[in-house]
C-alpha positions in Angstrom: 0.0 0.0 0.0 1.0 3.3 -0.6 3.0 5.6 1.9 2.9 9.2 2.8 6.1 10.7 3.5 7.2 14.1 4.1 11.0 14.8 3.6 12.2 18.8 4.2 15.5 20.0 2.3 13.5 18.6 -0.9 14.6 20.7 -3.3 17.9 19.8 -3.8 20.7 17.7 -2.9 20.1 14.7 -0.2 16.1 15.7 0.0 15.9 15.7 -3.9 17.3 12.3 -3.8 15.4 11.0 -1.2 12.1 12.3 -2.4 12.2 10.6 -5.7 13.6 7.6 -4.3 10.0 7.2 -2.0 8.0 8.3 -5.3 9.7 5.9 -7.5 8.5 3.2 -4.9 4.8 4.3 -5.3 5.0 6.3 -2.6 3.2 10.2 -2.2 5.8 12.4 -1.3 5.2 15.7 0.4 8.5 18.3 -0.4 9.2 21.1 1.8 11.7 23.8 1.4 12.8 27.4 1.1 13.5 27.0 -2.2 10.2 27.1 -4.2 11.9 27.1 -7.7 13.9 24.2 -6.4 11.0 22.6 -4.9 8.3 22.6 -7.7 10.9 21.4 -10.0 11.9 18.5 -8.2 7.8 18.1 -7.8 7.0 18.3 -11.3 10.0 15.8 -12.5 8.8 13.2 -10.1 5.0 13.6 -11.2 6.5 13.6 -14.9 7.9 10.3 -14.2 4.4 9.0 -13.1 4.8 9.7 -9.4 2.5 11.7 -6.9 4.3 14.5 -5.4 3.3 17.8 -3.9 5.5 21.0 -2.9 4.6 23.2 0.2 7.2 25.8 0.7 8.5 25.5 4.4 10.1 27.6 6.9 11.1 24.4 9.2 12.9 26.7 11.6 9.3 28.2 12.1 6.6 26.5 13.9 3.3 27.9 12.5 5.0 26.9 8.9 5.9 23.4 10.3 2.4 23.3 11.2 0.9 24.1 8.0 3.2 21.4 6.3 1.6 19.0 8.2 -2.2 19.8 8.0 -1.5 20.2 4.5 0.2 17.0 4.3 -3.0 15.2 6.4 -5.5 16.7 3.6 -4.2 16.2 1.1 -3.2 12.2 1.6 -4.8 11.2 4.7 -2.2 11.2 7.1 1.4 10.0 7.4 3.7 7.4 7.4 7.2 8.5 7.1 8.6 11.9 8.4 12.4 12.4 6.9 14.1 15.4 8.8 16.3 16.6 6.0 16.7 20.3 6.2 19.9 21.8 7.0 22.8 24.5 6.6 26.4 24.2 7.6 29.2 27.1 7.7 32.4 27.5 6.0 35.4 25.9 7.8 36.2 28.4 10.7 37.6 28.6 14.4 34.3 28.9 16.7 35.3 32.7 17.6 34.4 33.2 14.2 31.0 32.6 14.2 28.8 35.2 15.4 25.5 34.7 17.6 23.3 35.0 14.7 24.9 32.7 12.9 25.3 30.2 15.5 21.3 30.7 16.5 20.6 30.0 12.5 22.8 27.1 12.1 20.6 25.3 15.8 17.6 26.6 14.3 17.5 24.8 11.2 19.3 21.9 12.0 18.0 21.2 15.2 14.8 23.1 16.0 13.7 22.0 12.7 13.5 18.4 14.2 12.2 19.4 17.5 9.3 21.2 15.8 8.8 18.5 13.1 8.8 15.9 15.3 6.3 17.1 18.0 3.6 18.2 15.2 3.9 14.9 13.1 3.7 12.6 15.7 -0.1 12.1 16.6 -0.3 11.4 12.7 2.5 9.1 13.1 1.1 7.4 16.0 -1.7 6.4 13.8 -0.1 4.9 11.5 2.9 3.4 13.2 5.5 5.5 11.6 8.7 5.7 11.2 11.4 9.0 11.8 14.5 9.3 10.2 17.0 12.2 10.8 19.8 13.2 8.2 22.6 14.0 10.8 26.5 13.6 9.9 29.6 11.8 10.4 30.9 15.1 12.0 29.2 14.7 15.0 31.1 12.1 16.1 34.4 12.2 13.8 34.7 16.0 13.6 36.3 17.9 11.1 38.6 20.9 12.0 36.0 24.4 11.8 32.8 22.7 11.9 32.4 22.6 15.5 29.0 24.3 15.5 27.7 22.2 12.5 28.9 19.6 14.4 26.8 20.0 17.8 23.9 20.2 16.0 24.0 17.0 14.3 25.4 15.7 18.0 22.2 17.3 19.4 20.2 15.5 16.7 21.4 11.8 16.9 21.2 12.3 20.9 17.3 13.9 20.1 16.9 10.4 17.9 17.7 8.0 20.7 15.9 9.3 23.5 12.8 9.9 20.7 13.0 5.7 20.1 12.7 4.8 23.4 9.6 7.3 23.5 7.9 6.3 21.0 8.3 2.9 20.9 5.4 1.7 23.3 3.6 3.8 20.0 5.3 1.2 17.4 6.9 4.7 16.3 10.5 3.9 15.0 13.4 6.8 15.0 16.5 6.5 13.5 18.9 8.7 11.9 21.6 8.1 9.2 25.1 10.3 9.5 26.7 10.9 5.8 30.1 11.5 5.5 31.1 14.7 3.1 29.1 14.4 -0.2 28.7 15.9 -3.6 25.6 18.4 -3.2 25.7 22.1 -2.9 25.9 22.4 0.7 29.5 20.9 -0.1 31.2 23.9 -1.4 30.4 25.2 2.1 32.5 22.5 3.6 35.2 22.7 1.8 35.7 26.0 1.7 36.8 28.7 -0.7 40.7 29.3 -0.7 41.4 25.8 -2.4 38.3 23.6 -2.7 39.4 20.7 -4.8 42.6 20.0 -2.8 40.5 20.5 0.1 38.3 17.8 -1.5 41.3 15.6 -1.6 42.1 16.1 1.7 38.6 14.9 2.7 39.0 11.9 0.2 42.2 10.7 1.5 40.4 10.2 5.0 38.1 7.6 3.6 39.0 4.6 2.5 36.7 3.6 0.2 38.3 6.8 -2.0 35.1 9.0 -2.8 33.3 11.8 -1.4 29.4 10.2 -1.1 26.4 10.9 -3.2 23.1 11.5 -2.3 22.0 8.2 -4.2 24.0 6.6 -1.4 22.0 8.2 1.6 18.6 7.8 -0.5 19.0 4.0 -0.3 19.6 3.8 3.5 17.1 6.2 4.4 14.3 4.0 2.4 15.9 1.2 4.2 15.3 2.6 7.7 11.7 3.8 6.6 10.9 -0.2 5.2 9.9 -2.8 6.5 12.6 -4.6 6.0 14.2 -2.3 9.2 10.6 -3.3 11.8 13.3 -4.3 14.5 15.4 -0.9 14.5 14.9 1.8 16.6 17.1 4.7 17.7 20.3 3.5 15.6 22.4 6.1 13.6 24.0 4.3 10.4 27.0 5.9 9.4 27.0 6.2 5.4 30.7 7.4 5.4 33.2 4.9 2.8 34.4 3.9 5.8 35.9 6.9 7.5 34.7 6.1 11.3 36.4 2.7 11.5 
């Protein structure tokens, strides 16, 4: 039977990925974003394709938008079945002084009070259906690169938010899980890496992992539709690092 999901970041990158991964499955896939020329795009290629999509632009940082993308998401396909925390920004590599409150108040409001505020309104729709969470964290919060210490504590703050959210959930037959990508090749990359010498700072990055590549979003999609399956019933509150490798 066909799912609902919702999956935030959707216009590009990871969320792009994601969201036609779950639509190619026969899945109806909500998108949210800022980006509304990013969004309807990647909404119109996966109903091109013979999918059923739908783009609500979404300020996830927000609650009163959050809460829109979910009544939305209940009327228009009856509830929900998979909620995929995708949304996030990072910073370009810097010491810690160098990042200013606002910037640092941004950075926790996207990546983590995004989840906070996603969470809490999906989940009476999730009880119902016995859903499933999964958060897009990173292999930095455990294996931290030099300058992304912010960037960093919120992804620590999001796989710590996951665990403590599946042992909460689970009397509900909620699962929550969370998947932490090494570097990979979308456009929140050139971020990461920098701007005084990006492809040897790529290298760098490569030489770390040992199966040789940055990762692609084609790489997260298939995990993330792993944790949202069936075929995952018996995990809850596990973070799968998708990273070549690198935290060995």
């Amino acid at each position: 039977m066909a799912r609902t999901i919702i999956v935030t970041g959707a216009a590009s990158g990871f969320g792009e990925a994601i969201a036609k991964s779950f639509a190619t499955a026969g899945d109806a896939v909500m998108l949210a974003d800022i980006n509304e020329v990013g969004g309807q795009r990647v909404a119109g290629e996966i109903e091109a394709a013979g999918g059923k999509a739908r783009f609500q632009y979404t300020d996830v940082a927000d609650a009163r938008s959050t809460q829109r993308l979910i009544d939305t998401t209940i009327e228009w396909s009856g509830g929900i079945d998979v909620l995929v925390n995708n949304a996030g920004i990072t910073h370009p590599p810097v010491p810690v002084e160098k990042i200013d409150e606002a910037e640092f108040e941004l950075i926790f409001a996207v990546n983590f009070k995004s989840v906070y505020l996603m969470t809490t309104q999906a989940i009476p729709a999730l009880r119902k259906r016995k859903g499933a969470i999964v958060n897009i964290a990173s292999i930095t919060a455990e294996h931290p690169r030099w300058g992304q210490s912010v960037y960093a504590a919120t992804k620590g703050a999001m796989i710590s938010f996951t665990r403590a959210l599946a042992i909460e959930l689970a009397p509900d037959g909620v699962r929550v899980n969370a998947v932490a990508p090494v570097a990979s090749l979308t456009g929140m990359t050139k971020d990461t890496l920098g701007s005084a010498d990006p492809q040897a700072r790529r290298r760098q990055i490569e030489a770390t992992i040992p199966l040789g590549r940055l990762g692609e979003a084609s790489d997260i999609a298939g995990v993330v539709n792993f944790l949202a399956s069936p075929a995952s019933a018996f995990l809850t509150g596990v973070c799968l690092p998708i990273d070549g490798g690198r935290s060995i």
